[in-house]
N, C-alpha and C positions, 0 to 999 in steps of 0.2 A: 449566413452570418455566424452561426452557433460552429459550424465544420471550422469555421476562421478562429475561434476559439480554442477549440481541438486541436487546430493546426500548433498555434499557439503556444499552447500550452506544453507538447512534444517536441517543440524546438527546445523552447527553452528549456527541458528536462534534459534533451540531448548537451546542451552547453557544457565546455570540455571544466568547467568550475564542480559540476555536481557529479563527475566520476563514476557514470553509469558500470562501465568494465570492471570497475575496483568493489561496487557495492554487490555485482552480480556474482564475481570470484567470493566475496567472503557471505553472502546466502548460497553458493553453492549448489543448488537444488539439483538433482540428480533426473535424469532419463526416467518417466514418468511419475515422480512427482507432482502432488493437483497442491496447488495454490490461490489463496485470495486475493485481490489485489483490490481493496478497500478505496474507495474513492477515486475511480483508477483515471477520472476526467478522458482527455485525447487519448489514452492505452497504450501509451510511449513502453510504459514498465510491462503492461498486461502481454505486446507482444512479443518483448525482449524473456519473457518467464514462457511464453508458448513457444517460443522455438529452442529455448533449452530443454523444456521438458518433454519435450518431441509428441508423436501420433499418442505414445502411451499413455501419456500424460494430460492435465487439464489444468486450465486458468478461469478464475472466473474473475469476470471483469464487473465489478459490484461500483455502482453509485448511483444518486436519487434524478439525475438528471438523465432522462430519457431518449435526449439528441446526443450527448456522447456515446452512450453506447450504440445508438445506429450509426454512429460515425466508426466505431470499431467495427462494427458488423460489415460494413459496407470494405474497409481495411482488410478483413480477414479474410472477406470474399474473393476481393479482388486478388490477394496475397496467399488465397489458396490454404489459409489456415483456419486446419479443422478442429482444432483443440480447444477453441475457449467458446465459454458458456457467457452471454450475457445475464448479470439479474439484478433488477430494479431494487433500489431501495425503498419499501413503502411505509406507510404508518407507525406500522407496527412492527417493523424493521428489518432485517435483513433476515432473507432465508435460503441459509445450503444445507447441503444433507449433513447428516450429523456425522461426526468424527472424518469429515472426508477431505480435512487440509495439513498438508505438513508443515505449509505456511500461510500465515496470514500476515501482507504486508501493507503497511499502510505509509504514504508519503506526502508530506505535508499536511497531513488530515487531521492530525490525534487534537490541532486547537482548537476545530472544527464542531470539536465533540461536546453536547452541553452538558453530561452525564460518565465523563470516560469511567468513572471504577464500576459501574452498573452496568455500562455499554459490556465494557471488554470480560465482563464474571457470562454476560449473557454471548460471548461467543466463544466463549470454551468448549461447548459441546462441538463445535464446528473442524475443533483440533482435532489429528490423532493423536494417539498417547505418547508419542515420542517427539508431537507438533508445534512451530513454532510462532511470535510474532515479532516480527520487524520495526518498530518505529522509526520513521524516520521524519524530523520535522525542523521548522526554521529554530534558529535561536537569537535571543533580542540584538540587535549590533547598536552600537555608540550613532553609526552614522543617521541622519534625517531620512529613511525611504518609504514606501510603501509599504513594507511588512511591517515595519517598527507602527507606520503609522496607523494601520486596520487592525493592529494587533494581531497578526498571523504571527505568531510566535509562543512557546510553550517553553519553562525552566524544565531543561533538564532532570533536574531534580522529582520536581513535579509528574514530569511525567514515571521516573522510578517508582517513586511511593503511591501514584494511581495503581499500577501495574503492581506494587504487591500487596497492595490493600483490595485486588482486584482476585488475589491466587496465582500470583506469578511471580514465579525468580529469574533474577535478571543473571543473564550468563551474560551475555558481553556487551564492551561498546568499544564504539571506534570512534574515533579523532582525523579520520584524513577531511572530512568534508570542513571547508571551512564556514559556511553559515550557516548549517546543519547538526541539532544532535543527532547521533544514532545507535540506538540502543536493542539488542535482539531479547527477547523474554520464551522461558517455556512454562508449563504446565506444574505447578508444586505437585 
């Protein structure tokens, strides 16, 4: 039931609306580059970041629920990709090695978060010094759906002034997604 979830969820990330090609051109991530992929659910993103960042390179595939990652595990196996690391989110929160991501991306998650300016001060060690973070999350829309109505949706704004109240300057943002902000941050 939980894999139908996973399944799920990577469709609908794949949906030609959320512009997987366009977000993966402007993160860029180069031939062994290690990346986080924060909340990563079905690993639709985790394995589109391991086959760019090739054998050299590493993904980890980070969230609290336990059967998406054996859904990836199971994915990578079969797919013969040896690059990504699962790691459980527990308690006391998330643990990679220190300074060992150039990016940290996270999508759809940051509403998720009960604590983001604490969360995100407590994963900068996680960054190297030239390391980045990706937000990418819903924004409110006019119409009656789902997100408006569970509140999966974070102001923009909002999320800016977490992230520099957090030690982060915001280098860019983009405009193609349309129910999506998306905002990149590094390291002051």
């Amino acid at each position: 039931m939980l894999f139908n979830r996973a399944e799920m969820l990577n469709r609908r990330a794949s949906q030609p609306k959320f512009r997987v090609n366009e977000i993966m051109k402007v993160l860029a991530m180069p031939r062994g580059a290690r990346v986080a992929d924060i909340g990563c659910g079905g690993g639709f993103f985790t394995m589109k970041f391991a086959e760019r960042v090739g054998l050299d390179g590493k993904v980890y595939a980070v969230d609290k629920n336990k059967k998406f990652l054996t859904y990836i595990e199971k994915q990578a196996q079969e797919k013969q990709i040896t690059n990504i690391k699962s790691v459980l989110i527990k308690e006391k929160g998330i643990e990679l090695p220190e300074q060992s991501c150039d990016l940290i991306f996270l999508r759809n998650v940051f509403h998720h978060i009960e604590d983001p300016t604490n969360y995100f001060k407590s994963m900068k060690i996680y960054l190297k010094p030239k390391g980045k973070v990706a937000i990418i999350d819903y924004k409110k829309c006019a119409a009656f759906n789902f997100i408006t109505l569970m509140g999966h949706y974070v102001k923009e704004e909002l999320i800016q002034k977490t992230m520099k109240d957090a030690g982060y300057l915001h280098i860019a943002r983009y405009e193609f997604l349309p129910e999506q902000s998306f905002n990149i941050f590094e390291l002051t």
